[in-house]
Each structure stands twice: as structure tokens, then as C-alpha cells.
C-alpha positions in Angstrom: 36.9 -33.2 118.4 38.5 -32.0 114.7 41.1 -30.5 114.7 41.6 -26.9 112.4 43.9 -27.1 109.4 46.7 -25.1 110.1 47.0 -21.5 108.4 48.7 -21.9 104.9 51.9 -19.2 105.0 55.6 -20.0 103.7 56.5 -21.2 107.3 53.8 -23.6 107.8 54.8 -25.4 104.8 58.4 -25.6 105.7 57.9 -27.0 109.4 54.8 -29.2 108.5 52.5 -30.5 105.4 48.9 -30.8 105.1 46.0 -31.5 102.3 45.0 -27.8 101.7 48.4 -26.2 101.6 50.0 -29.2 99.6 47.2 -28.8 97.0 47.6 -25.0 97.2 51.4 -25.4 96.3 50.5 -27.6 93.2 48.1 -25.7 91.7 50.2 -22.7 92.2 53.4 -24.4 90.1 51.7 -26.4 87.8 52.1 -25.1 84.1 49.9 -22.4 82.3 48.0 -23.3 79.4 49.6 -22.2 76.7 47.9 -18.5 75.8 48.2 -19.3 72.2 48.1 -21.8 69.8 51.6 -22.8 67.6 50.2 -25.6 65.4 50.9 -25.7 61.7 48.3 -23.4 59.6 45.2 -26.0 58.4 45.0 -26.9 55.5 42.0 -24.5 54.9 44.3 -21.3 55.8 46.3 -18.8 52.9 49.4 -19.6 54.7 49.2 -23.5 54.6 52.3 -25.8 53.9 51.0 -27.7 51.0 51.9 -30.2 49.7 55.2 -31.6 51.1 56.8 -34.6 49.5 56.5 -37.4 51.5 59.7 -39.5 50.4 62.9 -37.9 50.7 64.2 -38.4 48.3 61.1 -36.8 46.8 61.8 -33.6 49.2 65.2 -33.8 47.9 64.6 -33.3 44.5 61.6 -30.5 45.0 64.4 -28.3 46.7 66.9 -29.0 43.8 64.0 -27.5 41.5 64.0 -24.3 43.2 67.1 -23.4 41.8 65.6 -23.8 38.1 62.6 -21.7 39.4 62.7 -18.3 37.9 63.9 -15.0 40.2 61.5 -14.2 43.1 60.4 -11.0 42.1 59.6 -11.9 38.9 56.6 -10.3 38.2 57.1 -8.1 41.1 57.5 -5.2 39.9 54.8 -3.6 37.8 55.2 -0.6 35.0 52.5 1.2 33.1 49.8 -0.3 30.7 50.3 -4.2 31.8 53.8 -3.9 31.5 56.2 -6.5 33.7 59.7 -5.0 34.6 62.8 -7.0 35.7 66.0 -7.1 37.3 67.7 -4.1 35.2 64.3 -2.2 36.0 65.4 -0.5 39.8 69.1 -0.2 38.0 67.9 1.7 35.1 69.2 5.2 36.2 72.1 3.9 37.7 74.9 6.7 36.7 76.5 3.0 34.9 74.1 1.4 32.4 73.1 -2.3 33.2 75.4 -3.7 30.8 78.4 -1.9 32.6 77.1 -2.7 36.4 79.0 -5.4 38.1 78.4 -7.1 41.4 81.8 -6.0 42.9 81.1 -2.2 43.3 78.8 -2.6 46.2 76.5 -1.3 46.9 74.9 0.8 44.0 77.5 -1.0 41.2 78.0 2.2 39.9 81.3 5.4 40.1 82.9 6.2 43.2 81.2 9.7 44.5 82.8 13.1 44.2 84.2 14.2 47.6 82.9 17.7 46.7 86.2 18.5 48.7 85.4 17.5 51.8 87.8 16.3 53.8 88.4 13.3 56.8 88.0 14.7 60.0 86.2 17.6 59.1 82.8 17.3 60.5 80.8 16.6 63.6 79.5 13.3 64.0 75.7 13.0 64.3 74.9 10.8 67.1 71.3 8.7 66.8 68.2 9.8 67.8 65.7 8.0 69.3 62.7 7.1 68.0 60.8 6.9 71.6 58.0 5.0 72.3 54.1 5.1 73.4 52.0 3.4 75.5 49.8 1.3 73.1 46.1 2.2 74.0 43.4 0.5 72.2 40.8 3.6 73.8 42.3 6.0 71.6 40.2 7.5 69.5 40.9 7.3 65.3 42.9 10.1 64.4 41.2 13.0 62.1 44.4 12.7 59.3 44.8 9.9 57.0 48.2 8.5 56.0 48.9 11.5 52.7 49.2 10.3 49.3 52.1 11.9 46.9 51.9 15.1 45.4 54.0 16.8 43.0 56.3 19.1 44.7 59.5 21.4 44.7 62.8 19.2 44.5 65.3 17.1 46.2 62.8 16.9 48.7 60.0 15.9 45.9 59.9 15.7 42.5 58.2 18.2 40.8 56.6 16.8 37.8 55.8 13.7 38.7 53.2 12.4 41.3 54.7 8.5 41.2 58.1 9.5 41.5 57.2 12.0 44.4 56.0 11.5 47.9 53.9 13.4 50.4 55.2 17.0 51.9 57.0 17.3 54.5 54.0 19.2 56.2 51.0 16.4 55.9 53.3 14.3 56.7 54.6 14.8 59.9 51.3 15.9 60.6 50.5 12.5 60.3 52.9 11.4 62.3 52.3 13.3 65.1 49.4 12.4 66.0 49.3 9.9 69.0 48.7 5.5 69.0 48.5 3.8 65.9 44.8 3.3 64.0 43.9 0.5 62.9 45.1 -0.6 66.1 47.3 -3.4 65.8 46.3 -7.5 65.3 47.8 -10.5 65.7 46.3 -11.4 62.2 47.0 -9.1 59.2 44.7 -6.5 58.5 42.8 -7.5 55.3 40.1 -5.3 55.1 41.9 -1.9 54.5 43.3 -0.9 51.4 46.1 1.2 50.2 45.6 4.9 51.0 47.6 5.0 47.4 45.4 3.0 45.7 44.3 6.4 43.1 47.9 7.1 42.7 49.1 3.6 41.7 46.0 3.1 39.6 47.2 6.2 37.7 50.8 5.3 37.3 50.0 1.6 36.3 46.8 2.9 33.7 44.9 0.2 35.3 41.4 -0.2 37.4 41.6 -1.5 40.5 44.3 -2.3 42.3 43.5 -4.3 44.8 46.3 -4.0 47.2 45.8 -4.2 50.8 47.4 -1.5 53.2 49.3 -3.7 55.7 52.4 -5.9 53.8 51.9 -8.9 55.3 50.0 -11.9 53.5 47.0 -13.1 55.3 46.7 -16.6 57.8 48.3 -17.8 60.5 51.6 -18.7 59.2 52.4 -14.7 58.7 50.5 -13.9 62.0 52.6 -12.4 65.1 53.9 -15.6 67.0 52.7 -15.5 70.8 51.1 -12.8 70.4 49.2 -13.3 73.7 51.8 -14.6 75.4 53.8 -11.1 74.8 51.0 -8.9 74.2 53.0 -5.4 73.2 52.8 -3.1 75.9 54.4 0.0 73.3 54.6 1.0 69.9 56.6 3.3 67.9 55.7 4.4 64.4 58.0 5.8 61.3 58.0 5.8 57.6 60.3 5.4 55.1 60.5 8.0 52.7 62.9 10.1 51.0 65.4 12.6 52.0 64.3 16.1 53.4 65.3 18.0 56.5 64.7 17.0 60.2 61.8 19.4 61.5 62.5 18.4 65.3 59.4 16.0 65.1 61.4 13.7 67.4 63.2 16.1 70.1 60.4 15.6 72.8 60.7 11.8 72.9 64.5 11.7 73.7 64.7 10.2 77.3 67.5 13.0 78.0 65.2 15.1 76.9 68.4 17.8 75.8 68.1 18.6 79.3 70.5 16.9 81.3 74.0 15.5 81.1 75.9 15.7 78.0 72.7 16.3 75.8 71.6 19.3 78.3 72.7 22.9 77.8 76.9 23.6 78.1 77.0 19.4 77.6 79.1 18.4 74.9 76.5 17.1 72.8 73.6 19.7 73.0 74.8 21.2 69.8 73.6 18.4 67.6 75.2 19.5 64.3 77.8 21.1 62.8 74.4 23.6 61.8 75.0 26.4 64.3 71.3 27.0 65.6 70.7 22.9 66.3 71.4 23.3 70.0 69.0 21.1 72.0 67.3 20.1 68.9 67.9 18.2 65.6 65.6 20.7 64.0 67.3 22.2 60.8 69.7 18.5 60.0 69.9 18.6 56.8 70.6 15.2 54.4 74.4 16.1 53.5 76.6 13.2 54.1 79.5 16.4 54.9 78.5 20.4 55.1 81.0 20.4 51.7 78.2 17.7 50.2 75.5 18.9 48.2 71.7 18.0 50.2 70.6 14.5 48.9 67.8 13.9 46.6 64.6 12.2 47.9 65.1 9.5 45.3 69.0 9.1 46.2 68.7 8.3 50.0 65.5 6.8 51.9 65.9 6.9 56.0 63.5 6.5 58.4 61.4 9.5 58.8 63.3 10.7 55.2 65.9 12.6 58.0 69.1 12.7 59.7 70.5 11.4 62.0 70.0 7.6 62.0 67.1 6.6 64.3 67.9 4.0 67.4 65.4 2.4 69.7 65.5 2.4 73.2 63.5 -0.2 74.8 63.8 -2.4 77.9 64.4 -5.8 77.8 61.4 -7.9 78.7 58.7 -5.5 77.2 57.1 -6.1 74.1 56.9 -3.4 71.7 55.2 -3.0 68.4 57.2 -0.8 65.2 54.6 0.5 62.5 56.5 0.7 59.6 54.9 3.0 56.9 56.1 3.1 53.4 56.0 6.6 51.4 58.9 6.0 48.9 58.1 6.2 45.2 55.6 4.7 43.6 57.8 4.0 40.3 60.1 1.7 40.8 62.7 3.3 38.5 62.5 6.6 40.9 65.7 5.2 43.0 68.9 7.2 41.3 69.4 3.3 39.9 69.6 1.8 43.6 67.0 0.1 45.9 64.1 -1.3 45.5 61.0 0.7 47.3 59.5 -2.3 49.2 60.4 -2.7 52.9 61.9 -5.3 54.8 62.9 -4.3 58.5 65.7 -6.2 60.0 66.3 -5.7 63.7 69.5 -5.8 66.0 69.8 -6.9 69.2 66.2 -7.5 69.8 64.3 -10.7 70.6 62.6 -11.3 67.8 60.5 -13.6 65.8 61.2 -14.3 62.3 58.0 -12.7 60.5 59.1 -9.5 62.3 62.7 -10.0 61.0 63.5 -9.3 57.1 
């Protein structure tokens, strides 16, 4: 007569072994397959290694010619009519002329700033606000606005003669924001097939038919792909744009996890009046860009922050969950439109955050 295998369970196995539950155990601690694949590019992919010197001494001497290589952003930055600016070009209305800029004023090489009379210990300190994030849901339907293209407008906030040393109003623009998930929805590979939603405007300011510049920033291929991106599939996203000063609307208030309704953020707390501004209790509707209420408001082309506003944005995340930051850029299309500081391409660097390195500038 046979005898029946005894039930699998956790005290089975500790008291005796046999053939079913011992291959149940190893199958359930053997390794995963790996969810995605971390070879080198091929040699057929935009983002392929090519080339490498085989001898060392070979290697060597190829990393010794980088330093006769000219800058890295030579040729970067484009002007009108075919036109190739350079390393003075973003320092050009510096308060200093190039010639009298030094690299020990950091960071804009230029005067000290007036005080405007303002004086230490004389204002209320903005505390961050959070950027707060979304569920990332690929069933969302595409959204009815488009990301908005510059437009001449009244100043600091815009500039109001020109279109490519402007940027979109404050009204489309958080408009756009607004709106919920993120279209295109997010890939592990860039996202070649869009173009820029500027692509009229820097045609205009260049004098030259077509630009052919793509709307994500990174380069196509593997190599510039998100790493793992399987393995830690993001669960959230957030969104923001760069862009140039102009006063908080509030857009953000609703996404604050104390929501300016309990503890110190909630009404009588010692932080529900979010400004020195009298009428920004429980909000940060109204913040204007002064760095000090004896400050004059900042231009749009002097300070770029994320959404354009204060206060400084933080994220609040838990550890373990991978979220996804869309990064718009809406700063000026002319690179001289800077007040002789910054250049108005984007590279996010992260703190305190596990993360790869072509997420990391």
C-alpha cells in the first residue's frame, strides 16, 4: 500500500523532508531572471562605445587627447542666421563685461547686489513646499492642452518685446500643469518621435527651416535608457518646469500631505501663515519672487525655479517606491536672455535619492 506525501506547510518541513516539499522550497529560493537586460549597447545602437583602444597604453594616450579637445559646448549654443556663440555668449549681459568677469566672484562673476536696505533678521523664512506626487496611470486619457509656446508679455514675469527672450503666461501654463498623469506616458527608451512644441519659435529666432529637435532631452539607445527599468517600474510621478520668476498661484497647496490642515501647517499653527504676505495663510498663493519684502520682485530672466515660484520645492517620497520627475523646460529661447548668468538647458541633480546616473546631472 503507498503511502500519501505528507501536506507541505512551514512545520512539515522543519520536523521531516520529502521530494515535493523539498523541490517546492527550491524553486521558491532560486534566483529570478533578471527583468532586464544590462549588457553594453551593440554595436548597431546610437549610444554604442566605439571604438576603445585596445592597448593601454593606447587608452592612455586617447584620454590625454581629451584635454586638447575643444570645450563641450562648443557649438552648443546657436544664434540667428547660422551664427555659433561661445563661452562669453550666456555672460554677455552680465552687469561686468567678459573681459572684467573673473572666476572668483561666484556665482554670476559679477557686483555684489544692493541690499535695497533690507536688513538680517528681518523676514520670515519660507519653508519648502512640496511638489506631491501621482499615481502613474497609463489609462489616462491625453490631456486637451499642449505644453504653451512663448508669447510676448508684460514684464518681470515676461518680456514684452520679445517672443525668444519670453516664456509662456502664467495662465496657459499652469493650465498645463494642472492637468493630471503625464502624456506621452513615460518609456524606458527616449521618446524619439515627438518634436519640440517650440519648434516655430526657435525656427524664428534662429532664421532657419527646420529644426529638428526632439521634445524629450535625452539622446536615443540603450546606453541613455532608464537602468532596470522593469525591475523598478515607477509607481508615481511628479511633473514641473523650469521657467522664470513670477508669483506662486497656489497651484501646489492641495498636494501638501499636511494639507494646511493639521499640526503646525493647520489653522492657529505656527506655520499656516506662509509668508511675511499677510493674506498667505493656508496657502502660498500670492509668494512673490523677492529674495526680502525690502527687494524689488525678480525678473523672469534673473531667477529660474521650479514652477518659476517661491518657495523652493522638496519631494516627499518613500523609500522603496520608484517615482518618475517630468522635467519641462520653458526658460528662454535666446541664450543671452539670462541677466549674464546660466545657461537655459537643464540638468537635474538629486539629493538623497537612489538614483541612477542618467537620472543624475
Amino acid at each position: 500500500m503507498k503511502r500519501a506525501t505528507p501536506p507541505c506547510n512551514s512545520i512539515d518541513l522543519l520536523r521531516r523532508s520529502s521530494l515535493p516539499c523539498a523541490m517546492l522550497l527550491t524553486l521558491a529560493t532560486a534566483d529570478a531572471a533578471p527583468l532586464d537586460d544590462v549588457s553594453q549597447p551593440p554595436p548597431t545602437d546610437p549610444s554604442a562605445y566605439t571604438n576603445p583602444p585596445a592597448d593601454p597604453l593606447a587608452a592612455a594616450a586617447a584620454l590625454e587627447a581629451l584635454k586638447t579637445m575643444p570645450s563641450a559646448n562648443q557649438g552648443a549654443i546657436a544664434l540667428p542666421n547660422g551664427v555659433y556663440g561661445d563661452r562669453n555668449t550666456p555672460r554677455a549681459e552680465n552687469v561686468l563685461p567678459p573681459s572684467l568677469q573673473t572666476s572668483f566672484k561666484i556665482p554670476t562673476n559679477g557686483k555684489p547686489s544692493p541690499l535695497f536696505g533690507a536688513q538680517p533678521y528681518t523676514q520670515q523664512l519660507l519653508l519648502f513646499e512640496e511638489f506631491g506626487t501621482e499615481k502613474l496611470d497609463p489609462t489616462l486619457p491625453a490631456p486637451p492642452l499642449k505644453f504653451p509656446v512663448p508669447l510676448a508679455g508684460p514684464a518681470p514675469a515676461q518680456d514684452p518685446d520679445s517672443i525668444a527672450r519670453s516664456g509662456p503666461s502664467k495662465a496657459a501654463l499652469e493650465a498645463f500643469m494642472r492637468q493630471p498623469g503625464l502624456f506621452p506616458f513615460p518609456s524606458q527608451y527616449s521618446n524619439v518621435l515627438d518634436r519640440n512644441p517650440w519648434k516655430s519659435q526657435i525656427e524664428a529666432f534662429l532664421n532657419r527651416h527646420p529644426v529638428g529637435s526632439p521634445a524629450e532631452g535625452r539622446p536615443p539607445g540603450k546606453g541613455w535608457s532608464h537602468q532596470r527599468w522593469n525591475e523598478f517600474y515607477p509607481q508615481a510621478a511628479f511633473k514641473t518646469v523650469q521657467v522664470g520668476a513670477r508669483i506662486n498661484t497656489g497651484m501646489r497647496d492641495r498636494r501638501q500631505l499636511h494639507n494646511y490642515a493639521v499640526g503646525e501647517f493647520g489653522p492657529g499653527g505656527l506655520y499656516y501663515q506662509t509668508s511675511d504676505i499677510p493674506t498667505t495663510t493656508g496657502t502660498t498663493k500670492g509668494i512673490d519672487t523677492r529674495f526680502h519684502p525690502s527687494m524689488p520682485i525678480q525678473n523672469h530672466k534673473a531667477l529660474w525655479t521650479f514652477d518659476g515660484t517661491f518657495p523652493a520645492k522638496l519631494l516627499m517620497v518613500r523609500y522603496g517606491q520608484p517615482v518618475l520627475m517630468r522635467h519641462y523646460n520653458a526658460l528662454p529661447i535666446d541664450p543671452a536672455a539670462n541677466m549674464g548668468f546660466g545657461l537655459h538647458t537643464l540638468s537635474t541633480h538629486e539629493h538623497n535619492g537612489h538614483t541612477p546616473a542618467e537620472s543624475d546631472g
